[in-house]
C-alpha positions as a Markdown table, in Angstrom:
| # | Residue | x | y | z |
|---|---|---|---|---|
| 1 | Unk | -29.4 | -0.6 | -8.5 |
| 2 | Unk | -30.9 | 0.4 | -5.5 |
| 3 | Unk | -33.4 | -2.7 | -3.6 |
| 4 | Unk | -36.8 | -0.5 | -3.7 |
| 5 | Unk | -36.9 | -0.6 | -7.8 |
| 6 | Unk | -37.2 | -4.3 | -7.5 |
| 7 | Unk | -39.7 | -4.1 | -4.7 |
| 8 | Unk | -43.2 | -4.6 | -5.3 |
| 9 | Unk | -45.5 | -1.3 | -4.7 |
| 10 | Unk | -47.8 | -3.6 | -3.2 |
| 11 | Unk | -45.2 | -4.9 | -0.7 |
| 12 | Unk | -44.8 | -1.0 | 0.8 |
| 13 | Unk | -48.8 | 0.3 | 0.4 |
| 14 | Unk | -49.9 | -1.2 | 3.2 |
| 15 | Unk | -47.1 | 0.5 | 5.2 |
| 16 | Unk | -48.7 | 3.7 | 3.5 |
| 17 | Unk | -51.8 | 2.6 | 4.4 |
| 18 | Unk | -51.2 | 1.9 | 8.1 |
| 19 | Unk | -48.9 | 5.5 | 8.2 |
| 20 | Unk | -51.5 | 7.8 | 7.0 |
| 21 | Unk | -54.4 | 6.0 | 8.9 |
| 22 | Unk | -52.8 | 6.0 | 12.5 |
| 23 | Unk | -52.6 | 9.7 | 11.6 |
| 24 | Unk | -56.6 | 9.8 | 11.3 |
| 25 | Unk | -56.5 | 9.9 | 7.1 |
| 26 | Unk | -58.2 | 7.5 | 4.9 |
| 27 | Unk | -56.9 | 5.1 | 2.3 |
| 28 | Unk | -58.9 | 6.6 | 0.2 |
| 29 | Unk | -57.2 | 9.9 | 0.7 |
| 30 | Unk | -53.7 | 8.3 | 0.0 |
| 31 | Unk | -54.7 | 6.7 | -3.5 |
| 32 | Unk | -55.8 | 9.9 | -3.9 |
| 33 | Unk | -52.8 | 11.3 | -3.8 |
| 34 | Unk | -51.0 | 8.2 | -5.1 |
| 35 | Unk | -53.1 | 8.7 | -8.4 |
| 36 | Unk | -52.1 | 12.7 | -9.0 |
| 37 | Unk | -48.7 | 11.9 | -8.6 |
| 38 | Unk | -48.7 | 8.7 | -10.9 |
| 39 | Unk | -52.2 | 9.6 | -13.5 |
| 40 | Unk | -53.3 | 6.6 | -12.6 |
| 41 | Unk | -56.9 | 6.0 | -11.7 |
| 42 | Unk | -58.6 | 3.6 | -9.4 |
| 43 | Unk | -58.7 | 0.8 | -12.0 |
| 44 | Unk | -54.6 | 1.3 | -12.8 |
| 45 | Unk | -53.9 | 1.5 | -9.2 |
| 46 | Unk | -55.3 | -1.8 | -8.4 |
| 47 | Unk | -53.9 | -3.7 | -11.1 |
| 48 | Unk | -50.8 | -2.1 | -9.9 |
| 49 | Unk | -51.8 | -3.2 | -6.8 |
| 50 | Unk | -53.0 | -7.0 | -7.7 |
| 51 | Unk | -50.1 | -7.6 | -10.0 |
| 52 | Unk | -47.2 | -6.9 | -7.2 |
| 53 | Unk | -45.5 | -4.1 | -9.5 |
| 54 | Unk | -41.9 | -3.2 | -9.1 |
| 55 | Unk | -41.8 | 0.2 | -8.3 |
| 56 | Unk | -39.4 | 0.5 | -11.5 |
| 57 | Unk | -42.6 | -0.7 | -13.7 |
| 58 | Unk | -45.5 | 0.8 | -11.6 |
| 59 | Unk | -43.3 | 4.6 | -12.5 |
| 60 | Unk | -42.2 | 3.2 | -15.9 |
| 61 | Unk | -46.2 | 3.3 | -16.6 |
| 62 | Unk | -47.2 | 6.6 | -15.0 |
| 63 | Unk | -47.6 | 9.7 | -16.2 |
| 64 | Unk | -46.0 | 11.9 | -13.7 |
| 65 | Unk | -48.3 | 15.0 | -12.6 |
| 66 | Unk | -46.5 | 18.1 | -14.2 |
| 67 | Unk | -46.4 | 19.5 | -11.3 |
| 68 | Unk | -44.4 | 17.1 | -9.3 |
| 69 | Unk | -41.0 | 19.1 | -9.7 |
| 70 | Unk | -43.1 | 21.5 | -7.2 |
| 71 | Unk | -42.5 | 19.0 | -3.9 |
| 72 | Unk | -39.2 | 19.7 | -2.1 |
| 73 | Unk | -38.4 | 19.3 | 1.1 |
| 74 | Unk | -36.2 | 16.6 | 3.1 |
| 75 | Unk | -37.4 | 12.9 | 3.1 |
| 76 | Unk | -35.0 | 9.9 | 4.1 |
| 77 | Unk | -32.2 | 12.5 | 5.0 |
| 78 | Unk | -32.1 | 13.9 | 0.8 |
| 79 | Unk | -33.6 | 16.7 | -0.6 |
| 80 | Unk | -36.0 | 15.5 | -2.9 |
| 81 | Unk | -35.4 | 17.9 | -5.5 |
| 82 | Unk | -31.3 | 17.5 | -5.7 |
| 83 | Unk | -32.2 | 13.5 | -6.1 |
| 84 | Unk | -29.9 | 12.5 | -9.7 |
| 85 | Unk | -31.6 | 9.1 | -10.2 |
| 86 | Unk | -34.7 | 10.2 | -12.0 |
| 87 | Unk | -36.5 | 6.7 | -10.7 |
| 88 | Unk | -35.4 | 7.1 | -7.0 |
| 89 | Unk | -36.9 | 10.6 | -7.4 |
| 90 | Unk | -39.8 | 9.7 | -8.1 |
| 91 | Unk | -40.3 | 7.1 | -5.3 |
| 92 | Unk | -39.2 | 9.9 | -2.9 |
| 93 | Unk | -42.0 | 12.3 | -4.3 |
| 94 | Unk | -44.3 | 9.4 | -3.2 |
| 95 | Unk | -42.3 | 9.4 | -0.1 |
| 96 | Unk | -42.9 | 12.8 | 0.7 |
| 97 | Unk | -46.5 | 13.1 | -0.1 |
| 98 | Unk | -47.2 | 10.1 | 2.1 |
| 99 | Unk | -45.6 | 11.9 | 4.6 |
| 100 | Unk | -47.7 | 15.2 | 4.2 |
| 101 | Unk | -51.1 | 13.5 | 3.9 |
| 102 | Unk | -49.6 | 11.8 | 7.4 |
| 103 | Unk | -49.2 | 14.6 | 9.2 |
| 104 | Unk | -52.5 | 16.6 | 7.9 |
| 105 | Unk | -51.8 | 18.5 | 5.2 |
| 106 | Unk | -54.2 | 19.5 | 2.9 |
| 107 | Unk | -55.0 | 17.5 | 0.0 |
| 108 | Unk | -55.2 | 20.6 | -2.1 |
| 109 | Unk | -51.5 | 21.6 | -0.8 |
| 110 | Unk | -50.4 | 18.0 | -1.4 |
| 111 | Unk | -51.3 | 18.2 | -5.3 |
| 112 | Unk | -49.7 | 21.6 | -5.3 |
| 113 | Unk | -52.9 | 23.2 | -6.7 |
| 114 | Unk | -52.6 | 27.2 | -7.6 |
């Protein structure tokens, strides 16, 4: 088992936090994000948030946007869609759309909107 499924999604959101806001984003705009991704709303993400959540539980619990099989591209050196571990996939789609909400996407692009 891999360390991050233990790890608490609180433990790494301010690291999200202080990533996408040294880029000029808001925190606002990441749970944004955070909550397509997951279907959780404000309310979920908090307790999520308050609770110290492993990451195995906080994705046990969401309801993964339907169109998360749509974000590919490289994060931590692995192709995000040849990832085998269904749970370590998932963290890296939150990975990756940290990382594009960093560096300016659109949020519209992000949520892979047609």
């Amino acid at each position: 088992m891999h360390r991050i499924f233990t790890t608490s999604f609180a433990a790494v959101y301010p690291l999200y936090v202080a990533k996408v806001e040294r880029k000029g984003r808001t925190a606002e705009e990441l749970d944004e994000v955070i909550e397509w991704l997951t279907g959780f709303d404000d309310a979920e993400l908090k307790r999520h948030l308050d609770e110290h959540t492993t990451f195995e539980d906080f994705f046990g619990e969401a309801r993964l946007n339907p169109n998360a099989g749509l974000i590919t591209g490289v994060i931590c050196g692995m192709r995000v869609e040849e990832i085998d571990d269904p749970l370590m996939q998932k963290i890296r789609y939150l990975d990756k759309v940290v990382d594009e909400l960093a560096r300016g996407k659109a949020i519209e692009k992000i949520q892979r909107t047609p």
